[in-house]
MMTF fields as JSON, N, C-alpha, C and O atoms, coordinates in Angstrom:
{
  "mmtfVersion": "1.0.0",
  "mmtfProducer": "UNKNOWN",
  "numBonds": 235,
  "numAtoms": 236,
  "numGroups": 59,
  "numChains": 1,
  "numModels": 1,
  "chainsPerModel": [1],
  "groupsPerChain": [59],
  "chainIdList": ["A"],
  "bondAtomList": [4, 2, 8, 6, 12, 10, 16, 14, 20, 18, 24, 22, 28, 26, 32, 30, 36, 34, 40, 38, 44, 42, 48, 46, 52, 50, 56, 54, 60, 58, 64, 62, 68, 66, 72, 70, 76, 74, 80, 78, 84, 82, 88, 86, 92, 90, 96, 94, 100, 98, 104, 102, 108, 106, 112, 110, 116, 114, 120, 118, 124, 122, 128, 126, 132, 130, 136, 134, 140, 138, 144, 142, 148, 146, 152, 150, 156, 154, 160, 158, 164, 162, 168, 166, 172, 170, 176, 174, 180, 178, 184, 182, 188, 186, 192, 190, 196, 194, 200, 198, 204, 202, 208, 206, 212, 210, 216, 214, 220, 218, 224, 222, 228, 226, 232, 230],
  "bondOrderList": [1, 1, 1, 1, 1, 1, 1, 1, 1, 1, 1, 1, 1, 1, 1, 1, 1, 1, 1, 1, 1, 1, 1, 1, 1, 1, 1, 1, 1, 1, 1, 1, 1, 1, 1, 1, 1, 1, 1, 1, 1, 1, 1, 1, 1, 1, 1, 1, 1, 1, 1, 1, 1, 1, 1, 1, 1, 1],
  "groupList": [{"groupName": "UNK", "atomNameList": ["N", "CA", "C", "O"], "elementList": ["N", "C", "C", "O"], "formalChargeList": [0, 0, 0, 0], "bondAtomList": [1, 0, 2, 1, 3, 2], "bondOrderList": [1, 1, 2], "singleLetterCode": "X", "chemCompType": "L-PEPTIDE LINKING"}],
  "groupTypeList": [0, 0, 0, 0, 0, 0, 0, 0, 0, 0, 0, 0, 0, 0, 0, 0, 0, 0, 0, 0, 0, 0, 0, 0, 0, 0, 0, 0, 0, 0, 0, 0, 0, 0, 0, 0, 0, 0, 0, 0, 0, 0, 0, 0, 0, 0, 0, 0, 0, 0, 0, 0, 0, 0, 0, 0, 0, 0, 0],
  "groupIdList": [1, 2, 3, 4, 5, 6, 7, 8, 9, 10, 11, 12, 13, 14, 15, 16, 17, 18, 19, 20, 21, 22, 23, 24, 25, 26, 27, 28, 29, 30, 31, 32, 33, 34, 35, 36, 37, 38, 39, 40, 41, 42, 43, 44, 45, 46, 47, 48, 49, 50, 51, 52, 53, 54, 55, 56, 57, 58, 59],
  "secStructList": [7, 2, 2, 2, 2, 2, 2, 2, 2, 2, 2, 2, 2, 2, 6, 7, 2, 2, 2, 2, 2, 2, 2, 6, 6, 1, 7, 2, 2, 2, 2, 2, 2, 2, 2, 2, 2, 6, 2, 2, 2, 2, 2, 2, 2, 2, 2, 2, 1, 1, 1, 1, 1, 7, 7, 7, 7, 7, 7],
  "xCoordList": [2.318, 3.59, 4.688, 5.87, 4.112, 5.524, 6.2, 7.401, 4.81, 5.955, 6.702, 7.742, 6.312, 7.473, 8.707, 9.859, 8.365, 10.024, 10.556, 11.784, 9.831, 10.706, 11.02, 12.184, 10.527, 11.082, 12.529, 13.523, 12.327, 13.769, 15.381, 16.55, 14.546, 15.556, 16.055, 16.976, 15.299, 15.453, 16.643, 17.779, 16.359, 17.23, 18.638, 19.67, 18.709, 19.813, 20.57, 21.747, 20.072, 20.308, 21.161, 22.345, 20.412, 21.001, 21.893, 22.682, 22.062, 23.148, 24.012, 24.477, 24.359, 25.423, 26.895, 27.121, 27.583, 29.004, 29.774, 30.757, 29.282, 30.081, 29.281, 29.948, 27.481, 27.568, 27.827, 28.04, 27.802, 28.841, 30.146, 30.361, 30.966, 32.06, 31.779, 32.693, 31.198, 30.675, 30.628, 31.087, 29.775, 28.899, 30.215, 30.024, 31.23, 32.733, 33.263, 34.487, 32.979, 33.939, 33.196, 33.764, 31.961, 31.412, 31.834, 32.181, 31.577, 32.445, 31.317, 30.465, 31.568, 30.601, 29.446, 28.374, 29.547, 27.768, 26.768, 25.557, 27.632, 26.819, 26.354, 25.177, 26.857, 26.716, 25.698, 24.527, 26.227, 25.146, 23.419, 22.448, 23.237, 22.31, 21.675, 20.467, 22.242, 21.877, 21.224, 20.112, 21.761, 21.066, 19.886, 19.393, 19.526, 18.4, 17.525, 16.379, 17.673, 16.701, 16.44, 15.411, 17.835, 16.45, 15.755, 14.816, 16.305, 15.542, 13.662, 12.496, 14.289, 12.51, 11.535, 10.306, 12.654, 11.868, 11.491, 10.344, 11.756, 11.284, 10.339, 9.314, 10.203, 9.129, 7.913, 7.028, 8.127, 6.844, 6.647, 5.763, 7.045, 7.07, 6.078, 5.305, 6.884, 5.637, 4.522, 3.56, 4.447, 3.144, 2.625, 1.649, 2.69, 2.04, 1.397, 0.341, 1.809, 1.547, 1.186, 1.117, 0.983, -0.116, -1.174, -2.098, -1.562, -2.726, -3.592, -4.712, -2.501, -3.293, -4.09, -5.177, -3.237, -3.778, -5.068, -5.728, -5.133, -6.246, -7.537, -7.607, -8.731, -10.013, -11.363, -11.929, -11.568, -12.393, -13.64, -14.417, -13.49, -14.574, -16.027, -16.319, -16.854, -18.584, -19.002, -18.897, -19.73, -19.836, -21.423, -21.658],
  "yCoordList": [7.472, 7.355, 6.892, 7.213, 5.978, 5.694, 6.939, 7.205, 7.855, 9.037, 9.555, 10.04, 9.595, 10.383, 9.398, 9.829, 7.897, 7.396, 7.613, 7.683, 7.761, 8.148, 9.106, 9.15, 10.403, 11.488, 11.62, 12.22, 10.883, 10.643, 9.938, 9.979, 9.245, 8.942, 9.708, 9.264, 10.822, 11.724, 12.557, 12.632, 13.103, 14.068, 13.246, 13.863, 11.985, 11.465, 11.074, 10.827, 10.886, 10.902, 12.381, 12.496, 13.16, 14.553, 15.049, 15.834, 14.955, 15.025, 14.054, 13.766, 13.355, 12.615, 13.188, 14.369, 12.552, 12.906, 13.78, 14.358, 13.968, 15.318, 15.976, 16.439, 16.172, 17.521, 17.878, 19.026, 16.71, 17.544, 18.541, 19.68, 17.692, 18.098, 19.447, 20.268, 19.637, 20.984, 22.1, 23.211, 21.077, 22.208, 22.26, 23.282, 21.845, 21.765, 22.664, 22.574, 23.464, 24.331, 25.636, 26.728, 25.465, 27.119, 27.551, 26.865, 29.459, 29.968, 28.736, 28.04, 28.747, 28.02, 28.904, 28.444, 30.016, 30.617, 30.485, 30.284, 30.66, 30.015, 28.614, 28.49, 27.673, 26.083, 26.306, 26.17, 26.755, 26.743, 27.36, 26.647, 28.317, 28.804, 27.754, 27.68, 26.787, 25.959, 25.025, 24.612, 24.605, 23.782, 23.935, 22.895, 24.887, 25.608, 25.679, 25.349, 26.009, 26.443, 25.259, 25.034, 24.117, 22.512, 21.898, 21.129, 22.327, 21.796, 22.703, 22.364, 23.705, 24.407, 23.869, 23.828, 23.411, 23.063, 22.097, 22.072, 20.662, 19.377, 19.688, 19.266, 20.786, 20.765, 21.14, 20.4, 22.33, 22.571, 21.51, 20.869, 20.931, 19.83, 18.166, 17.337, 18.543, 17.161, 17.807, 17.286, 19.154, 19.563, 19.993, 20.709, 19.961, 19.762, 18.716, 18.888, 17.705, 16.302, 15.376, 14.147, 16.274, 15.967, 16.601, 16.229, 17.543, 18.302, 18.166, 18.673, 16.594, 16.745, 15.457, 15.11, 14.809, 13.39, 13.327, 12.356, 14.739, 15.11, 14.641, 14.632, 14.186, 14.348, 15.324, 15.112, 16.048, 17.187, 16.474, 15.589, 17.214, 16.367, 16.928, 18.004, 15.701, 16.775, 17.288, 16.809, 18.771, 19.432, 19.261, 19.95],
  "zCoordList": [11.816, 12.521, 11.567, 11.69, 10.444, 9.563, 8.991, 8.938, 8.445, 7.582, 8.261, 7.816, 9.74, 10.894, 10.79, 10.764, 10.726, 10.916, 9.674, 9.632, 8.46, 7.025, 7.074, 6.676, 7.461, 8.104, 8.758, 8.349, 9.875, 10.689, 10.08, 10.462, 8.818, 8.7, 7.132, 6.446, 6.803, 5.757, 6.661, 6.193, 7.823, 8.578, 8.704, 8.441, 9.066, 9.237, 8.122, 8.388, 6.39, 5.365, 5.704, 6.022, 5.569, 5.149, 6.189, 5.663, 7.159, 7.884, 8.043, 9.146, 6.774, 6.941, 6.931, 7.193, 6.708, 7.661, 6.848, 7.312, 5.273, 4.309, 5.374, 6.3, 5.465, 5.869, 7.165, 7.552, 7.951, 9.241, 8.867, 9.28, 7.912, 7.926, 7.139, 7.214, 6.751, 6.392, 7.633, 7.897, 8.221, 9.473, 10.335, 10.994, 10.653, 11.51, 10.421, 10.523, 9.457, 8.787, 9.216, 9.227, 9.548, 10.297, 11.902, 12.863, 11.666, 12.895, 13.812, 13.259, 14.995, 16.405, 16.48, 16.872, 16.175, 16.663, 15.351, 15.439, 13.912, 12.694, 12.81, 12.473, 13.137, 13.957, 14.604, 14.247, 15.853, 17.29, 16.453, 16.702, 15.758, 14.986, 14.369, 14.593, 13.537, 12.233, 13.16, 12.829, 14.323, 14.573, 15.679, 16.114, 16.039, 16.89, 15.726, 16.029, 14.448, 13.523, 12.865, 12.228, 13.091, 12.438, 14.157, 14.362, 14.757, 16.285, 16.365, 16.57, 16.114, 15.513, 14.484, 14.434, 13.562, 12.149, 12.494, 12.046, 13.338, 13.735, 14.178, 13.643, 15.65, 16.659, 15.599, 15.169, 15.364, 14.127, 13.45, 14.018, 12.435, 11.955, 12.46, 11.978, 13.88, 15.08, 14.994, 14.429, 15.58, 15.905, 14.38, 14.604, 13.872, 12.471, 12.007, 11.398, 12.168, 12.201, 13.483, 13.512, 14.503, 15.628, 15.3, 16.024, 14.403, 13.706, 13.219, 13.165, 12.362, 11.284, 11.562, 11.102, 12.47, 13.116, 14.292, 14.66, 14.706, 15.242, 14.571, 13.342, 15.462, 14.948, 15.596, 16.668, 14.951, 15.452, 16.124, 15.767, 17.195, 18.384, 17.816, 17.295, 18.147, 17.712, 18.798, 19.927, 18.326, 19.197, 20.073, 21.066]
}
C-alpha cells in the first residue's frame, strides 16, 4: 500500500500547476481525452497491483 501512496503523490508531483497550465492551453476535447487516458492508466495501474498482491489459493 505505501508504493500506491508514493504513487499518488508522483501523479500530483506531475500535475502540478505549470502542467495544468499547459493542459488549459489545449482545444477541451484534447483535455477531456488526456484525462480519460490517465483515469485508465490509474485503473490498470490498481488492478495491476491488486495482482500482484494476490496469493494463489492451493488447489
Amino acid at each position: 500500500m505505501n508504493s500506491f501512496k508514493g504513487n499518488i503523490f508522483f501523479f500530483k508531483g506531475w500535475l502540478n500547476f505549470s502542467s495544468l497550465k499547459v493542459l488549459e492551453l489545449l482545444p477541451a476535447k484534447a483535455r477531456h481525452n488526456f484525462f480519460e487516458i490517465l483515469k485508465l492508466y490509474i485503473k490498470l495501474y490498481i488492478v495491476q497491483a491488486e495482482k500482484q498482491t494476490m496469493m494463489p489459493q492451493a488447489v
